[in-house]
TIMIRO-991271 format. One line per field, with one value per residue (C-alpha): residue in one letter; x, y, z. Coordinates in pm, whole numbers. Example, Ala and Ser with C-alpha at 12.3 -4.5 7.8 and 13.67 -1.06 7.14 Angstrom:
% residues 2
res	a / s
px	1230 / 1367
py	-450 / -106
pz	780 / 714
END
This chain:
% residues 605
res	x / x / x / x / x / x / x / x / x / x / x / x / x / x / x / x / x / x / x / x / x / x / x / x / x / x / x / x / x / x / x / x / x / x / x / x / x / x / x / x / x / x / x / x / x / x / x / x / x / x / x / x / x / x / x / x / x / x / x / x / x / x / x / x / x / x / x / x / x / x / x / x / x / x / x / x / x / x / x / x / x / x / x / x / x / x / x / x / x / x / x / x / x / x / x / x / x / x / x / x / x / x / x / x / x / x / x / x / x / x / x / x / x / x / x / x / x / x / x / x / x / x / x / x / x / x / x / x / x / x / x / x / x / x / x / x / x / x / x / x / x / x / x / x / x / x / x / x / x / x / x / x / x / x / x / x / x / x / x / x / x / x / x / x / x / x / x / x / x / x / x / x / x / x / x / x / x / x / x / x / x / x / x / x / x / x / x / x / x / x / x / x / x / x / x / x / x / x / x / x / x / x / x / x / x / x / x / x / x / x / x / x / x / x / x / x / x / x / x / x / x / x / x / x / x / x / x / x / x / x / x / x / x / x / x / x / x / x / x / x / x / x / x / x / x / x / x / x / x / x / x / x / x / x / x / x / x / x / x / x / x / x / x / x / x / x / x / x / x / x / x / x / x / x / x / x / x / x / x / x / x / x / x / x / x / x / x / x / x / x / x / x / x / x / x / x / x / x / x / x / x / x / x / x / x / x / x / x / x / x / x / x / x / x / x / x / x / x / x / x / x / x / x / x / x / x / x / x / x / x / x / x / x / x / x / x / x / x / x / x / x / x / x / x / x / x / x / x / x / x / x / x / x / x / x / x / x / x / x / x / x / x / x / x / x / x / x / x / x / x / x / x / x / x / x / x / x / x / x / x / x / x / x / x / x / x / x / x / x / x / x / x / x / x / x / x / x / x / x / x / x / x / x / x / x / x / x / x / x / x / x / x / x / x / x / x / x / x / x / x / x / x / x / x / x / x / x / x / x / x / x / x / x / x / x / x / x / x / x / x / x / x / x / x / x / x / x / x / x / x / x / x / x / x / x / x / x / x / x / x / x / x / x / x / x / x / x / x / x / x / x / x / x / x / x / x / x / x / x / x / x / x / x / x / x / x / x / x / x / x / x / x / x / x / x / x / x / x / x / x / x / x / x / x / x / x / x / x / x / x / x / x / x / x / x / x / x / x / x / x / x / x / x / x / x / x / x / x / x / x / x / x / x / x / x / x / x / x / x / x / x / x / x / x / x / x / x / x / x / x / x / x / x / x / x / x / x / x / x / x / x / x / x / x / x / x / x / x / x / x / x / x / x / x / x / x / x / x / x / x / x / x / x / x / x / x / x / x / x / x / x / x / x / x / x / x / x / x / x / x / x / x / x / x / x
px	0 / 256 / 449 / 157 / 284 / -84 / -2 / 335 / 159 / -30 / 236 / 456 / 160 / 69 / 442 / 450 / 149 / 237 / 594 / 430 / 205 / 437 / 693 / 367 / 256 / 583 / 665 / 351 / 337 / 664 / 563 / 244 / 468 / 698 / 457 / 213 / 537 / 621 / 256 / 307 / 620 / 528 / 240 / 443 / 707 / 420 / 259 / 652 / 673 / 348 / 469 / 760 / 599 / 352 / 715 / 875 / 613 / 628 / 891 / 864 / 1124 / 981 / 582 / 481 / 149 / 140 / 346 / 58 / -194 / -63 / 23 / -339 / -428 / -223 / -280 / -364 / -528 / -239 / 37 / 251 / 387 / 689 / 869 / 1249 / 1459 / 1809 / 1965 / 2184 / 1925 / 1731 / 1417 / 1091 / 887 / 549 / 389 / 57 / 159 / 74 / 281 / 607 / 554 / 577 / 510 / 721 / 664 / 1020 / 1087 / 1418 / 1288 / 1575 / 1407 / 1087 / 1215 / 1509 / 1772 / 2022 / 1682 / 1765 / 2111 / 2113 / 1778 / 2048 / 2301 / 2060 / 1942 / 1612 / 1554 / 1327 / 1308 / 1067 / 990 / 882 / 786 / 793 / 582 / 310 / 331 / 15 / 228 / 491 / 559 / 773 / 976 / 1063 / 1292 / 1293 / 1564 / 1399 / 1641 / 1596 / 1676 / 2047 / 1990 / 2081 / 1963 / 1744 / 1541 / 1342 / 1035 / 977 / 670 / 566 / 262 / 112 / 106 / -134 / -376 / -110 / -14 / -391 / -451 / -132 / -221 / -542 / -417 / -189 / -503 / -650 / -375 / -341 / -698 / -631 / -307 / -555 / -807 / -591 / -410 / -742 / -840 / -477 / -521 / -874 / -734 / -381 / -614 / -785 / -530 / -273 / -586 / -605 / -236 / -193 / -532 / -453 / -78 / -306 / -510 / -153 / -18 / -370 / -367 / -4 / -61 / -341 / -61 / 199 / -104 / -155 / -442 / -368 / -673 / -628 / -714 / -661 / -907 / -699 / -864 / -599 / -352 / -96 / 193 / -26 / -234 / 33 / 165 / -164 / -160 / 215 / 103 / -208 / 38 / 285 / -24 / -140 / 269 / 338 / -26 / 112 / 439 / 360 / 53 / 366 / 602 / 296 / 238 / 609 / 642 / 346 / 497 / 816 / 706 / 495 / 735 / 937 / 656 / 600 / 914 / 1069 / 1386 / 1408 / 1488 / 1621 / 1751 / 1947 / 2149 / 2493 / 2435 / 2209 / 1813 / 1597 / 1436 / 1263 / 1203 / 957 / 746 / 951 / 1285 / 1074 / 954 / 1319 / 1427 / 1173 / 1085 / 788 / 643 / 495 / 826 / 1018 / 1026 / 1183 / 1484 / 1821 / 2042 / 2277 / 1882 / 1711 / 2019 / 2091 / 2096 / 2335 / 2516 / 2876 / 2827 / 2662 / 2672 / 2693 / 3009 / 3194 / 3084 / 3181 / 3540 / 3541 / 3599 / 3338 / 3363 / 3016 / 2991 / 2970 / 2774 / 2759 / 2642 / 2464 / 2284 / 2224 / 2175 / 1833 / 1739 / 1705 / 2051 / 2094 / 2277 / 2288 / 2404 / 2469 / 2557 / 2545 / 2308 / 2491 / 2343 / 2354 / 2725 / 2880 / 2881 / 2776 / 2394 / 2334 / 2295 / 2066 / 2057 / 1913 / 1815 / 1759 / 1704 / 1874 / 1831 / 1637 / 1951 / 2217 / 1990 / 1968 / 2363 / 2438 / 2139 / 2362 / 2698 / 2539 / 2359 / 2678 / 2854 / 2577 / 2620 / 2945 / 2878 / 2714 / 2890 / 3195 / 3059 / 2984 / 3309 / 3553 / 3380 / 3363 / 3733 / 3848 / 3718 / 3836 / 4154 / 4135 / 4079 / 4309 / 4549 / 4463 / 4116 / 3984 / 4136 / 3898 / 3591 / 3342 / 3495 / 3504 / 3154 / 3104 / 3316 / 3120 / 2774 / 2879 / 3008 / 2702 / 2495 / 2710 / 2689 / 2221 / 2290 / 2451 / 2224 / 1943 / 2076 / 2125 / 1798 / 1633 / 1855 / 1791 / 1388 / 1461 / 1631 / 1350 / 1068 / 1286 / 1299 / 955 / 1043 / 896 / 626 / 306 / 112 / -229 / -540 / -872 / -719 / -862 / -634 / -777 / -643 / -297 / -275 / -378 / -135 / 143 / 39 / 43 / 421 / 570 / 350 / 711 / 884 / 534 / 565 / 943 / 909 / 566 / 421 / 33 / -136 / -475 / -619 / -1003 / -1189 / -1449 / -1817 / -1923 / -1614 / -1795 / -1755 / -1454 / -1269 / -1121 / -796 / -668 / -278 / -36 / -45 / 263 / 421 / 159 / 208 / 577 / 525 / 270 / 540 / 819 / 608 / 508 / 842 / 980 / 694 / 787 / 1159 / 1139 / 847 / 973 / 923 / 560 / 457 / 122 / 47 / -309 / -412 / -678 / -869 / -1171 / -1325 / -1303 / -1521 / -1334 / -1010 / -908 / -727 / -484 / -353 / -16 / 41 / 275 / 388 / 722 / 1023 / 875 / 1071 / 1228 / 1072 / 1356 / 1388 / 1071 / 1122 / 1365 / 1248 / 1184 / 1519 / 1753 / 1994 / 1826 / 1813 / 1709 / 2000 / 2221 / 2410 / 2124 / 1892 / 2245 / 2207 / 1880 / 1953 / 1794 / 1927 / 1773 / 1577 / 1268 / 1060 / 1169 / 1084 / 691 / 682 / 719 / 550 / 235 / 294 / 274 / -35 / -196 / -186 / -4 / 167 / 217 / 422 / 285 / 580 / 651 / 929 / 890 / 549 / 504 / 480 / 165 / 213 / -150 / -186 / -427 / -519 / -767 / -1084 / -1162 / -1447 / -1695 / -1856 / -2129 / -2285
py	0 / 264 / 196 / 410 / 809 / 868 / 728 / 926 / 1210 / 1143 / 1054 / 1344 / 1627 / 1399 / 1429 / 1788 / 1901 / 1663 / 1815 / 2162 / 2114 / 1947 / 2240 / 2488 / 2309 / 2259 / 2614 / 2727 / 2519 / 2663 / 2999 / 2974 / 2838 / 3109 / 3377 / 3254 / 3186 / 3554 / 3695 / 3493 / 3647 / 3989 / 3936 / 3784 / 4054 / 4329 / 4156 / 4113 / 4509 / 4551 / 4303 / 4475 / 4805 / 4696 / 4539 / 4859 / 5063 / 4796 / 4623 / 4301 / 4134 / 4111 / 4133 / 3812 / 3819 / 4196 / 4062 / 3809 / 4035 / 4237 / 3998 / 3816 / 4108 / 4035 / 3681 / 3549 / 3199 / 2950 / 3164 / 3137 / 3394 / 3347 / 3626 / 3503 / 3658 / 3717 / 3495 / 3216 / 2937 / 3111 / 3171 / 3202 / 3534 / 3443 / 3191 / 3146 / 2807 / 2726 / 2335 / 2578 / 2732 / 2408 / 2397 / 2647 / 2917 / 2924 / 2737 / 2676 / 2780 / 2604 / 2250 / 2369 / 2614 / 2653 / 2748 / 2860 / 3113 / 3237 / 3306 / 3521 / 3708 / 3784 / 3895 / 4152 / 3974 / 3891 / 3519 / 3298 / 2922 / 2705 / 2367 / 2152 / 1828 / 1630 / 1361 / 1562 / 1910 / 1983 / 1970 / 2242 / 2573 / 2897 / 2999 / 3418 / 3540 / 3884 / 4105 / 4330 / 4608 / 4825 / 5193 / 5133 / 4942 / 4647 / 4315 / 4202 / 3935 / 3814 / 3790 / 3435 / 3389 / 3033 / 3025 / 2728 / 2630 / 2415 / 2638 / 2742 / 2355 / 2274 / 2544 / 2450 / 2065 / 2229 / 2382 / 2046 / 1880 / 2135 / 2150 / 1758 / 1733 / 2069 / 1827 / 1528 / 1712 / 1875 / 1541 / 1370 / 1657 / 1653 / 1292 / 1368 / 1691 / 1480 / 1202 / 1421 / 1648 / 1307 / 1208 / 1499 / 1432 / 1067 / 1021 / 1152 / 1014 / 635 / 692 / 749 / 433 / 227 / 373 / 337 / -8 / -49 / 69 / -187 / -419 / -276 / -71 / 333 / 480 / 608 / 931 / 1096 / 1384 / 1703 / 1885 / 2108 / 2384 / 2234 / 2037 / 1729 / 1896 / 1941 / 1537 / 1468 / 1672 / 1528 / 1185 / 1230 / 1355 / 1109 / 880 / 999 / 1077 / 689 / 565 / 745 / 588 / 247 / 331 / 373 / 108 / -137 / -29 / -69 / -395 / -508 / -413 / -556 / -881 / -907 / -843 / -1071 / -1361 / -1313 / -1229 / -1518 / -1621 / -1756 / -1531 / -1692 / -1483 / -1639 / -1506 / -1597 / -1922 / -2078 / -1969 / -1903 / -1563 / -1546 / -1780 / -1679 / -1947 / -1994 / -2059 / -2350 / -2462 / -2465 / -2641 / -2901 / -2919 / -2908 / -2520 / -2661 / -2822 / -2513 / -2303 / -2589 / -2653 / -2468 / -2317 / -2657 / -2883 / -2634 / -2693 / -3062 / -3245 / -2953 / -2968 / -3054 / -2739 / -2494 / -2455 / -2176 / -2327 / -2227 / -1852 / -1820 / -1918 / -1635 / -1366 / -1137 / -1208 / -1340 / -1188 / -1419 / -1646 / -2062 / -2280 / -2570 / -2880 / -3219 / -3559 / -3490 / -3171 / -2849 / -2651 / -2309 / -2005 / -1892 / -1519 / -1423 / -1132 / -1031 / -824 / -613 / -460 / -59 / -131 / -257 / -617 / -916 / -1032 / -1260 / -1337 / -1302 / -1537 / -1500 / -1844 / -1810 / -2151 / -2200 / -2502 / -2404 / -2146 / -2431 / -2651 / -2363 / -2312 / -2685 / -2676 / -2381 / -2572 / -2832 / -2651 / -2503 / -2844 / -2980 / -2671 / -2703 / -3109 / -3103 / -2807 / -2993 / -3348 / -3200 / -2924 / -3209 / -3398 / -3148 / -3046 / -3397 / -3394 / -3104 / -3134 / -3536 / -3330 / -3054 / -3336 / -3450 / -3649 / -3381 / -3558 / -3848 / -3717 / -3978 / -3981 / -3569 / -3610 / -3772 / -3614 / -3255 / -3481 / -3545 / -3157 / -3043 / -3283 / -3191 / -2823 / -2853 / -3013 / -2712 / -2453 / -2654 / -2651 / -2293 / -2206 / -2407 / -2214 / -1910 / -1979 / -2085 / -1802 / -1549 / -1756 / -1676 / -1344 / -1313 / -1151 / -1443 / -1260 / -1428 / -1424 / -1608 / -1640 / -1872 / -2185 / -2570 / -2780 / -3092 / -2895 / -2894 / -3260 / -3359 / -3112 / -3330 / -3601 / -3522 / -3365 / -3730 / -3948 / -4090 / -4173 / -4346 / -4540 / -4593 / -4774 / -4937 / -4822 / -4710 / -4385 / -4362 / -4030 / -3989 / -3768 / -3770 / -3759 / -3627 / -3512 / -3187 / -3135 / -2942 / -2715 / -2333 / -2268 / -1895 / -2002 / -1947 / -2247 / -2243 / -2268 / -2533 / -2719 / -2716 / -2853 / -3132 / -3220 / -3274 / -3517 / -3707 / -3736 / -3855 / -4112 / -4261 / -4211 / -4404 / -4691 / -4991 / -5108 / -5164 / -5026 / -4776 / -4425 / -4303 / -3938 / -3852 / -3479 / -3401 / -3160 / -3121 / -2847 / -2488 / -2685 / -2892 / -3208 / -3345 / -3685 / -3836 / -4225 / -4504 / -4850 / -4751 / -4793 / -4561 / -4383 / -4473 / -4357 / -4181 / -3990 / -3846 / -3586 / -3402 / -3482 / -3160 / -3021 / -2878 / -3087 / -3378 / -3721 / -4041 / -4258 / -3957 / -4183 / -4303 / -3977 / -3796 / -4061 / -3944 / -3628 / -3476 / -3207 / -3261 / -2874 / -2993 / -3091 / -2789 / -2582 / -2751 / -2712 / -2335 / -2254 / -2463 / -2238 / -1944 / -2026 / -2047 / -2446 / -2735 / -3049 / -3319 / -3710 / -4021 / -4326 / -4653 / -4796 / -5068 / -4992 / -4666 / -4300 / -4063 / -3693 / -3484 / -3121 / -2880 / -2556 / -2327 / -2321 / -2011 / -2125 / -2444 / -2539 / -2810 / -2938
pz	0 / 96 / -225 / -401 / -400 / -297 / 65 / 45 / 4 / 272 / 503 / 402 / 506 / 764 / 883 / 842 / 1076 / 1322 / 1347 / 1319 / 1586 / 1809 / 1817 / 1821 / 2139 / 2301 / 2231 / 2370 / 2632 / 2731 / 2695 / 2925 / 3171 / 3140 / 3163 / 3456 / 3630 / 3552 / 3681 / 4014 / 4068 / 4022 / 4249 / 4525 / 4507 / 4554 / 4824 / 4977 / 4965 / 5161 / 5431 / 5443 / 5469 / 5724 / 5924 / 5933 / 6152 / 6434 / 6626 / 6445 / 6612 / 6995 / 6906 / 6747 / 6765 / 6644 / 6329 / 6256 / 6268 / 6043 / 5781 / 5823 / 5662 / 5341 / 5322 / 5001 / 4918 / 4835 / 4965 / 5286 / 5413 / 5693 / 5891 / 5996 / 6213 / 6107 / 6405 / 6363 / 6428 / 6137 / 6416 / 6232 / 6386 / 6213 / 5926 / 5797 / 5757 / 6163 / 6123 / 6050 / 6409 / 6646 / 6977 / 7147 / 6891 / 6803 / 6475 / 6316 / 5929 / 5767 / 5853 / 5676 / 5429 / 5166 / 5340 / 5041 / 4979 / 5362 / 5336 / 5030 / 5174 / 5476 / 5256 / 5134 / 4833 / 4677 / 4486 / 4436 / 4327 / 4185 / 4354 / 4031 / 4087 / 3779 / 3844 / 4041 / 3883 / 4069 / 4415 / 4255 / 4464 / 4377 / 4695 / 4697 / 4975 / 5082 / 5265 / 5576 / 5720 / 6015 / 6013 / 6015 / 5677 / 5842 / 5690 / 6031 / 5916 / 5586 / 5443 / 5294 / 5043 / 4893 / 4631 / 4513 / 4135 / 4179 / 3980 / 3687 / 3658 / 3599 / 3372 / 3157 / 3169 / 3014 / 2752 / 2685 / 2648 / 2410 / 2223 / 2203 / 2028 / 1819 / 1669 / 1642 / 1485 / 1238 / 1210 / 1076 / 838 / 727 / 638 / 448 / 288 / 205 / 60 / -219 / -294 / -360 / -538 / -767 / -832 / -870 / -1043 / -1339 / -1335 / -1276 / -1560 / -1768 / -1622 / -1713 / -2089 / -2111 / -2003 / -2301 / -2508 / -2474 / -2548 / -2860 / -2791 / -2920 / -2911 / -2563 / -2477 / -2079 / -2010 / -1936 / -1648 / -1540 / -1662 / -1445 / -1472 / -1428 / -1680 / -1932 / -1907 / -2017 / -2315 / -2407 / -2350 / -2548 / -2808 / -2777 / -2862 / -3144 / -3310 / -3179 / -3394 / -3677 / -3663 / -3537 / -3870 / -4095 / -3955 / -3999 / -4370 / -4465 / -4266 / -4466 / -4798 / -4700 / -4580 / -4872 / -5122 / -4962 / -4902 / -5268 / -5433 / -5660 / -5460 / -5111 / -4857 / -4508 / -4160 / -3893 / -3588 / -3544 / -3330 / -3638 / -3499 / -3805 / -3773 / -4072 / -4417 / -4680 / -4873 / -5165 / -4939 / -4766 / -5138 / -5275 / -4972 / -4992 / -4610 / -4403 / -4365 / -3999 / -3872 / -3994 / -3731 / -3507 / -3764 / -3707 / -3991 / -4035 / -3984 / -4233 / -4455 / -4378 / -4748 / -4790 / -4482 / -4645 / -4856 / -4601 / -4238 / -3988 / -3846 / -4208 / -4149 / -3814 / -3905 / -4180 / -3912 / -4001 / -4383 / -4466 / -4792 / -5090 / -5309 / -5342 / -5571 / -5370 / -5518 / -5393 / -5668 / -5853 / -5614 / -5714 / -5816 / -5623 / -5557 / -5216 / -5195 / -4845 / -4648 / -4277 / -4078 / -3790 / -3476 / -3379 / -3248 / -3617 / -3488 / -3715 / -3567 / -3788 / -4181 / -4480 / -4761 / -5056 / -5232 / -5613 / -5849 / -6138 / -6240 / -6536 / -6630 / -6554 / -6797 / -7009 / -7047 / -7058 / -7400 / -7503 / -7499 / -7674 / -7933 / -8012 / -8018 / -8246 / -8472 / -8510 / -8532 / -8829 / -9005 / -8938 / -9116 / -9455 / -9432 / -9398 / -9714 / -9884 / -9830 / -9835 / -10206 / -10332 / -10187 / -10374 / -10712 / -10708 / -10674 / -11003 / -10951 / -11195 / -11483 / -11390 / -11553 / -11428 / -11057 / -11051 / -11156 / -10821 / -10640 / -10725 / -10637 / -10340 / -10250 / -10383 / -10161 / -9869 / -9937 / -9996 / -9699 / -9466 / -9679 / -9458 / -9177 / -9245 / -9334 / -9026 / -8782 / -8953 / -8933 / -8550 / -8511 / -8622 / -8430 / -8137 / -8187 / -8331 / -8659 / -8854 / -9126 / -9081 / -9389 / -9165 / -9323 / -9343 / -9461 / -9444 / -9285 / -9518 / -9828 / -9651 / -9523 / -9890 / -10069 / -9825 / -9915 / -10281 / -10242 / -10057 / -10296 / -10433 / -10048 / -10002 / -10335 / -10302 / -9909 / -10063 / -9762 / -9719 / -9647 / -9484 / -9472 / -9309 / -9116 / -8845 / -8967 / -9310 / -9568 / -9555 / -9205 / -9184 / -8968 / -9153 / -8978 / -8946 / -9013 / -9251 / -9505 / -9603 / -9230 / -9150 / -9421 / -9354 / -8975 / -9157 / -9399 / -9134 / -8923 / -9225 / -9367 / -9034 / -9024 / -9372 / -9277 / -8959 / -9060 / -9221 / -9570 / -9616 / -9332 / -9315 / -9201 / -9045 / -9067 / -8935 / -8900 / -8648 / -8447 / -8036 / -7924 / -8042 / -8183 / -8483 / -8387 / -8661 / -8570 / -8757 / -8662 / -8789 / -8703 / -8712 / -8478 / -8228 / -7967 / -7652 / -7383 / -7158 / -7540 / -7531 / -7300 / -7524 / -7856 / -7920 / -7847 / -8109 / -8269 / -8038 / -8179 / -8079 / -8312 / -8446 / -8641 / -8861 / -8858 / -9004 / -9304 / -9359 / -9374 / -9082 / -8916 / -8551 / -8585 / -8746 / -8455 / -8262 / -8551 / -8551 / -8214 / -8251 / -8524 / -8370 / -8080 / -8272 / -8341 / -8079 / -8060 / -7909 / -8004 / -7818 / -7928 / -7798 / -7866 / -7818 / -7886 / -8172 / -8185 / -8387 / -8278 / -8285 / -8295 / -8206 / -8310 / -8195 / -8354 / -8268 / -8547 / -8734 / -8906 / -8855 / -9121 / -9114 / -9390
END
């Protein structure tokens, strides 16, 4: 309880009067005492002159009783009076105080009286002393002594006077009392006062503390009521303006975290954060994706767990050996995983030391795959330019060295350079056609054509190859011959892509084998279907058969006299269009190649 500054308050003006009233009282108390004290000595020092007066006009000494009628006449309640003689056994004359007299008349006043008081009234002085008796201040007496002198000025006796306090102790234990309940009193309204003035102070300072409390929860639309101009008054109007500059911030921190984390959730490389002793502070969907581990386990994985089928590559152990260099990129892969490049760097804290580390996780598998295509399709290039180059410089080189005398062998010879050279003028013209379908400057001369017309005109064009392998042709379609699909293509594209996959189905089907075509409709598409009984392809092959320069048995698609492009070129053009094609194989069973293009006009008849 006292730990609130409300009760400190309290305590502290509770403190305060109490002291105040304390040294009030005492000094008061002191003062009454003082001045009562003061009033009784004046009075006994008047009524010592009258004695002393009323002394002088008799013979004081040797008329006793003359001496107590005379000072019966001054006697005052709660004041002796006592006439001594200035003899050496200190002989009292008179008292009011009959028990001071005894029995002969002739007291000895030092066994009654103070007797240092005597002496210095016989050495002509006047004093008094107060009799105080602590424990009983009711029974307390002041003593006054008095000199008397005779006409010779003579000191020949004294006047001794002793009042009673009785009445100034009573009246000062009195006041005491007053002034006791006066503290109490102003004690308890001190306490009632103290209580709602701490209250006007700390109330305002609790409602901070329960809104600033509301705060850290998250809450910021507190508000604390202002009702003063004071300093109280103006910490309410800072905090209510630290709330609202805090809600704007916190507004803007929020926003940008937002954006951040969803640029990062989203973004297209893996993003991981780790401290220095391997804890994970933050991994983004794609990081967890590339990784290949469980999104729910995740945040219970260290670095070297998260990166465990990569652990001989990648650990935190590596980067703490570095010395502060953390800066770098790796290429990481494991046997059929993903291949990728971690870029890392470190994150430091305000002081410039290394927290942790950020790295960035991008996959390039597709661009490793896409280089290793590249090295190859250069390797193929310069393959097959190679072949017919060293023929065809082989057999020049045979006829400059005389051959050329040989009339039937040059003959030959300049067949077989000029087969060689049709040959790389092919290959030059399907790279070059490759080449502009990759950079889409291929002129597209489309228009309503029937795909029928162009299977036929095929047909017509390889009627020899079909004649020469003795192998058969069926061409049909689905439904009536007048139900045909119009095409919006360039013929003479399509009909290239329809004469490549029917000469590579009479190329690669035995001797008397047959061919079906076949041409129908499926919903907004034209389906052309190509199949054969020939050798078919493997089926590990059919995955890249429509690479460049790819071939299932280079050896005997190079006697041929393909190229490996024309599939790839198909592929694109059907693209181009707006279509797909997809292979079906088997090996020793045949091969069926489906197109699908997109129908311009359906006619039914």
């Amino acid at each position: 309880m006292f730990k609130s500054i409300r009760w400190k308050f309290i305590t502290i003006y509770f403190l305060l009067v109490f002291i105040a009233m304390i040294i009030i009282g005492v000094f008061l108390m002191q003062q009454f005492e003082r001045y009562h004290l003061g009033v009784v000595s004046n009075n006994l020092s008047n009524l010592a002159n009258t004695v002393i007066t009323s002394l002088e006009a008799i013979d004081w000494q040797n008329s006793p009783s003359e001496v107590g009628n005379n000072i019966r006449n001054y006697e005052q309640m709660g004041t002796g009076i006592t006439v001594i003689k200035n003899d050496t056994n200190f002989t009292i004359v008179f008292s009011t105080n009959e028990s001071y007299m005894g029995e002969d008349g002739e007291a000895n006043a030092s066994h009654f009286l103070e007797s240092d008081l005597i002496l210095a009234a016989f050495n002509g002085e006047v004093k008094e002393k107060d009799i105080i008796q602590q424990d009983n201040k009711l029974s307390s007496s002041k003593h006054m002594v008095f000199p008397v002198r005779d006409s010779d000025g003579r000191v020949s006796g004294a006047v001794y006077l002793k009042s009673n306090l009785k009445d100034i102790y009573k009246t000062l234990q009195e006041s005491q009392t007053i002034i006791l309940k006066a503290t109490f009193l102003a004690l308890f309204i001190t306490i009632i006062l103290g209580y709602f003035i701490a209250k006007s102070v700390t109330g305002p300072i609790n409602d901070v503390t329960v809104k600033a409390e509301r705060m850290a929860q998250g809450d910021f639309e507190q508000v604390v009521e202002i009702r003063s101009d004071d300093e109280i008054g103006q910490l309410a109007g800072m905090f209510n303006y630290l709330t609202a500059k805090l809600k704007t911030v916190l507004q803007e921190m929020g926003s940008e975290k937002k954006k951040m984390d969803t640029i990062i959730e989203y973004m297209a490389d893996g993003l991981i954060a780790s401290t220095k002793e391997g804890q994970i502070i933050h991994i983004n969907s794609r990081a967890i994706e590339m990784l290949g581990i469980n999104e729910e386990i995740c945040a219970t994985k260290d670095f070297n767990q998260l990166f465990t089928s990569y652990n001989g590559q990648f650990k935190i152990e590596n980067f703490l050996e570095k010395e502060g260099n953390w800066t770098g990129s790796k290429i990481i892969s494991i046997n059929n995983g993903p291949i990728l490049q971690a870029s890392y760097a470190p994150f430091m804290d305000q002081r410039g030391d290394i927290e942790g580390i950020i790295i960035l996780l991008q996959d390039v598998t597709k661009h490793q795959k896409l280089e290793n295509m590249r090295k190859e399709f250069v390797a193929n290039v310069s393959h097959e330019l190679k072949t017919p180059l060293t023929t065809i410089k082989s057999y020049t080189e045979t006829l400059l060295d005389g051959a050329i005398d040989d009339k039937k062998l040059s003959i030959n010879f300049l067949q077989v350079v000029g087969s060689e050279t049709e040959r790389m003028a092919r290959l030059v013209r399907d790279l070059l056609q490759l080449s502009d379908l990759d950079l889409r400057q291929s002129k597209w001369n489309k228009k309503a054509v029937d795909l029928k017309e162009i299977v036929e005109d095929t047909i017509q064009k390889l009627d020899v190859s079909i004649k020469n392998k003795e192998q058969k042709i069926y061409f049909g379609q689905e439904g009536s011959k007048e139900n045909t699909a119009i095409i919006y293509a360039d013929k003479d594209r399509i009909g290239q892509v329809v004469l490549n996959l029917l000469s590579n189905s009479i190329k690669y089907t035995p001797k008397g084998g047959h061919i079906n075509i076949n041409i129908g409709i499926q919903g907004d598409t034209s389906v052309l279907e190509i199949e054969d009984n020939g050798i078919g392809i493997p089926k590990e092959d059919l995955a890249r058969i429509f690479e460049r320069f790819y071939r299932v048995d280079k050896a005997r698609a190079r006697e041929l006299g393909g190229t490996g492009l024309g599939l790839s070129i198909a592929k694109e053009i059907i693209e181009a269009h707006e279509g797909t094609i997809e292979i079906f194989s088997e090996e020793d069973k045949g091969t069926r190649t489906v197109i699908h293009l997109p129908i311009f006009i359906k006619n039914d008849v």
